[in-house]
N, C-alpha and C positions, 0 to 999 in steps of 0.2 A: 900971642899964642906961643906956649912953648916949643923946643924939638919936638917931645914924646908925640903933643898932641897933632903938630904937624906932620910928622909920618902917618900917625893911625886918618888924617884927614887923606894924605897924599895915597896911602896904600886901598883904602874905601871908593876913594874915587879913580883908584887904577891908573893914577899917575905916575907911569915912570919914570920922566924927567923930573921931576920933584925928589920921588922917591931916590934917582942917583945924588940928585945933589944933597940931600938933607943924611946919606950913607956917608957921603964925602967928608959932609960937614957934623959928624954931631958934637956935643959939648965933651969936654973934657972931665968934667965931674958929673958923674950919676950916682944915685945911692943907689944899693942894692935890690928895691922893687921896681925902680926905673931900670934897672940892667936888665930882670928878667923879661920883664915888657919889653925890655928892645928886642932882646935873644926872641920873643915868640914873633914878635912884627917883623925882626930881618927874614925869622922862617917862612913868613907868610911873603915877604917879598919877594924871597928866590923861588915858590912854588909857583908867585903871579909872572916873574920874566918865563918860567921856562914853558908857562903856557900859553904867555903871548910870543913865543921864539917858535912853537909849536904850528898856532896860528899863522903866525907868519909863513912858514916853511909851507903850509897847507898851501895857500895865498900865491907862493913864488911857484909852487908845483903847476897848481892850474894855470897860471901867466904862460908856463915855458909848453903847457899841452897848449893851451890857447894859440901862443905864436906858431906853431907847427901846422896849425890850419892856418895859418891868415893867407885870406890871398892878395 
């Protein structure tokens, strides 16, 4: 499997750690329709962290209301 199609597989199934490492690593040579694909797949990546950062942040809210009651 190529890079191209392993991000569009990595970013579908919402894999982050994938998704960082295959950003880290991609090839050094792309033609110009593999660029644009990457440029719209990186946009759809950085839209997926900051809604799983979002999520999170949700997540650590209710943890710190939660410990506030524990007895």
């Amino acid at each position: 499997m190529n890079w191209l199609n392993q991000f569009k597989s990595a970013l579908v199934s919402e894999d982050l750690d994938k998704i960082e490492y295959l950003t880290n690593h991609y090839p050094s040579k792309l033609n110009p329709d593999e660029l644009e694909c990457t440029a719209a797949l990186l946009k759809n990546s950085v839209e997926l962290f900051r809604i799983k950062q979002k999520e999170l942040e949700i997540e650590l809210s209710k943890a710190k209301k939660a410990k506030k009651y524990d007895f």
